[in-house]
Kinemage of the C-alpha trace (Angstrom):
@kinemage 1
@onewidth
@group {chain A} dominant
@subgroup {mainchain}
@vectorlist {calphas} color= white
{ca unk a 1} P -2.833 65.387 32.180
{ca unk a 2} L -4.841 62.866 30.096
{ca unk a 3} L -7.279 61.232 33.268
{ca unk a 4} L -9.113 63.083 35.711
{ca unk a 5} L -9.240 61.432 38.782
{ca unk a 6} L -11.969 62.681 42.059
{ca unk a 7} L -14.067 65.094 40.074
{ca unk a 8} L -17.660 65.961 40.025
{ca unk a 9} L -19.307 66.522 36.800
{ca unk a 10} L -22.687 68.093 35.897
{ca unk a 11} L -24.934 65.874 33.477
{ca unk a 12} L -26.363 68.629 31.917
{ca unk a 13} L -24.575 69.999 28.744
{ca unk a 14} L -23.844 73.538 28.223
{ca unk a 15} L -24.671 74.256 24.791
{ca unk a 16} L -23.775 77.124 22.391
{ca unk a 17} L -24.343 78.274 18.835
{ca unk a 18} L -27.205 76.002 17.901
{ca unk a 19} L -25.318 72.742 19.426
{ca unk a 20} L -22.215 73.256 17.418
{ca unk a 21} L -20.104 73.534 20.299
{ca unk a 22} L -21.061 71.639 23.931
{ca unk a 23} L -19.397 71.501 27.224
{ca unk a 24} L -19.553 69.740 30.579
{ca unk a 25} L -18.833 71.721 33.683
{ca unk a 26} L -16.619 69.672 36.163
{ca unk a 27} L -15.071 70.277 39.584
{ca unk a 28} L -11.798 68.936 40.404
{ca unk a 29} L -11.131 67.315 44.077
{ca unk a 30} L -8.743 70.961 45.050
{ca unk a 31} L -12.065 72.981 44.318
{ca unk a 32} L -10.797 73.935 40.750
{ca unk a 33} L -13.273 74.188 37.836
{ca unk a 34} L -12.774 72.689 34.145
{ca unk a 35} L -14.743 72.303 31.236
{ca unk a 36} L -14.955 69.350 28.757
{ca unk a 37} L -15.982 70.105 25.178
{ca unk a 38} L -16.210 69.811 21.337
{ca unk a 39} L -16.033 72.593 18.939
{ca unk a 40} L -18.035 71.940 15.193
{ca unk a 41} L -16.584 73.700 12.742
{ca unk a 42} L -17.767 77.131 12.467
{ca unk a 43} L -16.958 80.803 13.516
{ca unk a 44} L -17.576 81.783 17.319
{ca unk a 45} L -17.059 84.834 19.343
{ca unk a 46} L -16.731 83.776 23.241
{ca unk a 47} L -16.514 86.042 25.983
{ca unk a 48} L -15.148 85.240 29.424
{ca unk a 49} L -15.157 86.393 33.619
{ca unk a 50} L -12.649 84.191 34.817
{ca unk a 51} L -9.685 83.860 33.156
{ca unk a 52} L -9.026 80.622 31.339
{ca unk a 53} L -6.480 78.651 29.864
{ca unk a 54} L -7.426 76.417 26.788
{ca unk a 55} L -6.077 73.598 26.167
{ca unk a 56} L -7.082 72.012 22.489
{ca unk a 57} L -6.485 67.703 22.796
{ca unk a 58} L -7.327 67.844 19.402
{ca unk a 59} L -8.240 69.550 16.009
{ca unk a 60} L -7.385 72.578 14.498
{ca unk a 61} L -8.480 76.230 14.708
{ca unk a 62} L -7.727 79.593 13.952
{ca unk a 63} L -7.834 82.306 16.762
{ca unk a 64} L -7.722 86.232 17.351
{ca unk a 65} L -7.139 86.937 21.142
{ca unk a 66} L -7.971 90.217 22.719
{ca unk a 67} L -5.384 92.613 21.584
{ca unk a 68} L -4.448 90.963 18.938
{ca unk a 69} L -5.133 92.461 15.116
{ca unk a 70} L -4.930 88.839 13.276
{ca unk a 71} L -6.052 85.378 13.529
{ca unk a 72} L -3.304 82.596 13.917
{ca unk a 73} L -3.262 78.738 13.476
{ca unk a 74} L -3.538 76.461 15.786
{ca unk a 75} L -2.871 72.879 15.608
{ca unk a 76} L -3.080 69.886 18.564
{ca unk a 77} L -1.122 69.661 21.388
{ca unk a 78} L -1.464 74.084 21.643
{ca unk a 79} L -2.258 75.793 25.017
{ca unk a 80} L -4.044 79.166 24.903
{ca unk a 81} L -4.733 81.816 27.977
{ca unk a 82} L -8.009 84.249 27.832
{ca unk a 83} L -7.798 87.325 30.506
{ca unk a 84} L -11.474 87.678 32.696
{ca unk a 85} L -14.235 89.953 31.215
{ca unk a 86} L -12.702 89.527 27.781
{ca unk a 87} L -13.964 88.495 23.833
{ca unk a 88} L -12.062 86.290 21.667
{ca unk a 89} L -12.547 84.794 18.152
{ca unk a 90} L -12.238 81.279 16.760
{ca unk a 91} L -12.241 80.053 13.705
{ca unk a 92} L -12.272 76.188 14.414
{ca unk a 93} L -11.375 74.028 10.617
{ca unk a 94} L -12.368 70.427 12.074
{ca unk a 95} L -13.799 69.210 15.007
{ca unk a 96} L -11.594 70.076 18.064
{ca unk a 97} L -12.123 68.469 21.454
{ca unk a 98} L -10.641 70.644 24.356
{ca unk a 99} L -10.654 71.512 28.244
{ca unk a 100} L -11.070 74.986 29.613
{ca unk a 101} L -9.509 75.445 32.972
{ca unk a 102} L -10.566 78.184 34.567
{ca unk a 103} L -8.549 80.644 37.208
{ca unk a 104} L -9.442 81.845 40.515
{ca unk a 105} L -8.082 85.451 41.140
C-alpha cells in the first residue's frame, strides 16, 4: 500500500542513535499501529515487544534476525518479520526509508 488514508499521526519524532534513524508513530482508522521512518547509514541493534513486520520502500541494508548466525542483503521492495521481546541487527549501506507495522497478539 503506497497512501495511508484515516490515520492519526504523532508530531513528535521518535529518535534513535544520535538522530541517525527517526520515526513517526501513526494509528491506522482499524486501531492498528505503524511507524514511518529513515534509517542513516550506520550499524544498529533494535529490540522489540510487539512483533513487527518491516517493510523497507527503499534503500539497502544488511540484517541478522534472531536465530540467525549471519547477516544477509537486503535490497527495496523486501519485507522482514521480528518476533515480540526480541534483538535484531542492521547494517543499513544507504539511506533506507521504511514502515514498521506492528502486531497485536
Amino acid at each position: 500500500m503506497t497512501k495511508l488514508e484515516n490515520i492519526s499521526m504523532v508530531k513528535e519524532a521518535n529518535i534513535y542513535f544520535d538522530g541517525r534513524v527517526t520515526s513517526r508513530a501513526i494509528e491506522l482508522a482499524d486501531g492498528s499501529k505503524q511507524t514511518l521512518g529513515v534509517m542513516l547509514p550506520g550499524e544498529y541493534t533494535f529490540d522489540t515487544q510487539a512483533a513487527e513486520v518491516m517493510e523497507m520502500m527503499s534503500g539497502e541494508l544488511e540484517i541478522k534476525l534472531p536465530g540467525e548466525e549471519d547477516f544477509r542483503t537486503l535490497h527495496t521492495p523486501e519485507t522482514f518479520e521480528v518476533p515480540a521481546n526480541a534483538s535484531f541487527d542492521l547494517k543499513v549501506k544507504t539511506v533506507t526509508d521504511y514502515c514498521c507495522s506492528y502486531i497485536q497478539e
